[in-house]
BADO-950552 format. One record per residue (C-alpha): residue in three letters; x, y, z. Coordinates in steps of 0.5 Angstrom, whole numbers, padded with zeros to 4 digits, always signed. Layout:
<rs>
AlaXYZ ...
</rs>
This chain:
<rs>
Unk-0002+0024+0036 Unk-0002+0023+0029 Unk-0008+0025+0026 Unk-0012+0021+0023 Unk-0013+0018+0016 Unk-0013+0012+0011 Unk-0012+0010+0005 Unk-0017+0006+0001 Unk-0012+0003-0004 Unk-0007+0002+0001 Unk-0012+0001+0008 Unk-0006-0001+0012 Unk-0002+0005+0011 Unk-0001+0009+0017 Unk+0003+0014+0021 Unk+0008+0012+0027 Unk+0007+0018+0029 Unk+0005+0017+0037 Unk+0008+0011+0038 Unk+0013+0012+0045 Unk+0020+0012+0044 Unk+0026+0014+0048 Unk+0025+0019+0054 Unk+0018+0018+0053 Unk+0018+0023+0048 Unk+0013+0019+0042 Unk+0016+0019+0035 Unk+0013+0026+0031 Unk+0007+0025+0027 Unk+0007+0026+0020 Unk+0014+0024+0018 Unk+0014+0017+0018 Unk+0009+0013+0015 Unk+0009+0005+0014 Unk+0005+0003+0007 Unk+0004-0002+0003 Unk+0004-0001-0005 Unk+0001+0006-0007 Unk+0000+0003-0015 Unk-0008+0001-0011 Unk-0009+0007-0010 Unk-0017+0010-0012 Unk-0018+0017-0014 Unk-0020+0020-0007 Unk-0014+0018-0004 Unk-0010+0023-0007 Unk-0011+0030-0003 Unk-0010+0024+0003 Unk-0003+0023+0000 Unk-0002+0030-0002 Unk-0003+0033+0006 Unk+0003+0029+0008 Unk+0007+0033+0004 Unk+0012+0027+0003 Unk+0020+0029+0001 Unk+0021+0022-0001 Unk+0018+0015-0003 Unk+0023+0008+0000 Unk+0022+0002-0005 Unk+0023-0005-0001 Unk+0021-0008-0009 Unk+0026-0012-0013 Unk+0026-0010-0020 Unk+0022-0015-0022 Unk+0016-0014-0017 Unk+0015-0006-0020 Unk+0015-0008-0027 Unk+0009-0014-0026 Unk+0006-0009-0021 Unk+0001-0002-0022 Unk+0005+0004-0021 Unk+0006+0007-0016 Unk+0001+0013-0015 Unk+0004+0020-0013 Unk+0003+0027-0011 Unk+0008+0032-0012 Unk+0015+0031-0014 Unk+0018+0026-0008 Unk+0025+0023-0010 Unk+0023+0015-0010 Unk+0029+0011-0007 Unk+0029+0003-0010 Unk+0033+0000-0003 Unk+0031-0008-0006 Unk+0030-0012+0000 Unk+0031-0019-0004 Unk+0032-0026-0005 Unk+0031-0029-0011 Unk+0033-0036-0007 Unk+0027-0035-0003 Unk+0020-0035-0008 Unk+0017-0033-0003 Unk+0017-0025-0005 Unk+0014-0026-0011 Unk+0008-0030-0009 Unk+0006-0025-0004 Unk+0007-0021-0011 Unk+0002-0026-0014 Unk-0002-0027-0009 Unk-0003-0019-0008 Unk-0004-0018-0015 Unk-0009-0023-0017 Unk-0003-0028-0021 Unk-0004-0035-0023 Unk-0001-0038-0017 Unk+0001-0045-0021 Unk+0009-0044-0021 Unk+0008-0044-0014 Unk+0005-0051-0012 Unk+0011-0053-0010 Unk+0012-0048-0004 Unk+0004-0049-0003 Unk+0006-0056-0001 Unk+0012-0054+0003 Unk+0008-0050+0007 Unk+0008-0042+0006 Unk+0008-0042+0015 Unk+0016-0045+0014 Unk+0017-0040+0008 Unk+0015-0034+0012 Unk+0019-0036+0017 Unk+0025-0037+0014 Unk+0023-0030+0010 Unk+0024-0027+0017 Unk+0031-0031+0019 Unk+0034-0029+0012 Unk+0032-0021+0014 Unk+0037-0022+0020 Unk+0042-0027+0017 Unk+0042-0025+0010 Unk+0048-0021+0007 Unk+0044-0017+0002 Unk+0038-0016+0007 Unk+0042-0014+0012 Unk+0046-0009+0007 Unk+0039-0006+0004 Unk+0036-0005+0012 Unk+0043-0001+0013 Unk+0041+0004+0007 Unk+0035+0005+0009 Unk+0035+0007+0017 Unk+0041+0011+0012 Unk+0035+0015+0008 Unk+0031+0015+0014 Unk+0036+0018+0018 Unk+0037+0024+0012 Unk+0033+0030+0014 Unk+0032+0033+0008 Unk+0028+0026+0006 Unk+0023+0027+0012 Unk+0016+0026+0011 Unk+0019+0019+0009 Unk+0014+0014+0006 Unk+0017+0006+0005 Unk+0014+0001+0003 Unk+0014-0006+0000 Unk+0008-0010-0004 Unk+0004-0011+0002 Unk+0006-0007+0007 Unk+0008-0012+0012 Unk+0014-0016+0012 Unk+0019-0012+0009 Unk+0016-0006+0011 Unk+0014-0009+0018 Unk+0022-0011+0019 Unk+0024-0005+0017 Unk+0019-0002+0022 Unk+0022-0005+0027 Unk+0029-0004+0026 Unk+0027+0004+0027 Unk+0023+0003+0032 Unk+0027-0001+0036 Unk+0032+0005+0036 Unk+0027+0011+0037 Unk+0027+0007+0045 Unk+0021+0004+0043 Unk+0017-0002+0048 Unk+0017-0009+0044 Unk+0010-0009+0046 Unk+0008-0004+0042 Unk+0012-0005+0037 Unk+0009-0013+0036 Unk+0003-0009+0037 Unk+0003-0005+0030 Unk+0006-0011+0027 Unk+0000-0014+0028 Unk-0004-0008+0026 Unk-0003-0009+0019 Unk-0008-0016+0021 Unk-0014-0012+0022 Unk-0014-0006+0017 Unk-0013-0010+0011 Unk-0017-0015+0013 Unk-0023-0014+0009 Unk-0017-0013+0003 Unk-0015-0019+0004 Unk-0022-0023+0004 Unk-0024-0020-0003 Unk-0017-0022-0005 Unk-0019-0029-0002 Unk-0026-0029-0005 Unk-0024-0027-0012 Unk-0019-0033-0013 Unk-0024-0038-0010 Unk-0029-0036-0017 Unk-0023-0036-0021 Unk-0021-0043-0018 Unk-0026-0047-0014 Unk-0024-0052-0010 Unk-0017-0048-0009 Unk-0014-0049-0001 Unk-0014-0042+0001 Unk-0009-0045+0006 Unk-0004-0045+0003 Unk-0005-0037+0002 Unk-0008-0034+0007 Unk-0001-0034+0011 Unk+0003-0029+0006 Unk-0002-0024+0007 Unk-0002-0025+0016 Unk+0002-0021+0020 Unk+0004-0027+0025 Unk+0007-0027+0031 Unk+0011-0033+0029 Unk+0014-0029+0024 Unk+0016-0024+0029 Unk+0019-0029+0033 Unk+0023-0033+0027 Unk+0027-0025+0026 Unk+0027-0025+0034 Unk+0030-0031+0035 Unk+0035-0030+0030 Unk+0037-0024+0033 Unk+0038-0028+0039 Unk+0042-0033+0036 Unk+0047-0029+0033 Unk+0047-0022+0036 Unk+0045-0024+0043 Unk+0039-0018+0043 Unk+0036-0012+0038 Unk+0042-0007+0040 Unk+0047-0011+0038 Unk+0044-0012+0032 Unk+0042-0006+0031 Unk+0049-0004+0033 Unk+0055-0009+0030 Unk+0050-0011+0023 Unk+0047-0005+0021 Unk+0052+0000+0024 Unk+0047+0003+0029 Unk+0051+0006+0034 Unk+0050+0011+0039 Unk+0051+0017+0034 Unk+0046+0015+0030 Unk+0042+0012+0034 Unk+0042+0019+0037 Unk+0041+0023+0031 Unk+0034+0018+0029 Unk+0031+0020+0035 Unk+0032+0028+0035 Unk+0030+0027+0028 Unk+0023+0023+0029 Unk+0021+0024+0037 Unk+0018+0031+0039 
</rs>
């Protein structure tokens, strides 16, 4: 089982390791771990970080949300890999930026009004039908698959939707159940949640009266969302493997070479 730690500043970074794949052979501690933005991260997180030895960082951000956002916090010298996954056509990703990091929210009350719910939904279909997503997951399962990048830590803003995705994209091809794959998605909804209520509180003081239902959606894992990639998947590929095998070039080799590579 992977060895248990936390990090203050990213409290729902977590190892994949344990989880039980092909063969029932689990996926092998400490050399893939899921995280949200490191640029939080408080001193003491450091020695924490520092233990799993990381040969690479993946970066989910677009430029423009590395550059309005806290570097990232590293230790040692691991080669950082920027894989954007991004639309610009869906504002979606730079308000959960936004609202991550404390931002005025007021260019935003047009999608406030069309409901963030659908937003994040559509956000998840586009992962699966998008051109630029589909290619940005391919290079990653690509960097994941390089073995002189392991231990490998990726992540995105908050560590959930992106990072989520991609999550479940190597899962899926480890021989992981669907289950369990759900339920380290939603994982992400009890270990940042005080996180997410601190943020919350802090915008209440700095706008009273302001409708926290229009952002307490970008920072859930809801099984809507899951169901929204699902379903797409479902529409256009007729199931994961297909998916994994005709969009993102996972064939049988890969597919093989991942699971030697990240199961014990």
């Amino acid at each position: 089982m992977a060895e248990d730690w936390s990090l203050t500043g990213a409290p729902n970074a977590r190892d994949l390791g344990g989880l039980v794949g092909a063969g029932g052979r689990p996926v092998r501690p400490g050399v893939l771990i899921r995280a949200s933005g490191l640029g939080r991260l408080v001193d003491d997180d450091l020695p924490t970080l520092g233990k799993l030895g990381l040969s690479c960082v993946l970066d989910l951000r677009a430029a423009s949300e590395i550059e309005v956002a806290p570097p990232d916090r590293l230790v040692g010298e691991p080669q950082v890999l920027h894989v954007p996954v991004h639309d610009p056509e869906h504002p979606v990703f730079t308000y959960v930026s936004a609202v991550m990091l404390g931002h005025d929210l007021s260019a935003y009350e047009a999608l406030a009004r069309e409901g963030t719910t659908g937003a994040m939904e559509a956000i998840y279909r586009w992962f699966v039908a998008g051109a630029g997503a589909t290619e940005a997951f391919t290079r990653a399962v690509r960097a994941v698959a390089e073995p002189a990048n392991l231990p490998l830590l990726y992540h995105c803003s908050a560590g959930k939707d992106r990072t989520g995705w991609l999550s479940v994209i190597l899962l899926t091809a480890l021989g992981v159940d669907r289950d369990a794959i759900r339920a380290d998605y939603l994982r992400t909804n009890d270990l940042a949640d005080g996180t997410n209520e601190a943020i919350l509180g802090a915008m209440l003081v700095r706008r009273p009266g302001l409708d926290l239902t229009a952002i307490r959606p970008v920072l859930e894992a809801r099984e809507s969302y899951l169901a929204a990639a699902y379903d797409e998947v479902e529409r256009r590929h007729g199931g994961m493997d297909a998916y994994l095998r005709d969009a993102l070039g996972i064939d049988d080799a890969l597919r093989a070479t991942l699971q030697e590579r990240l199961l014990d």
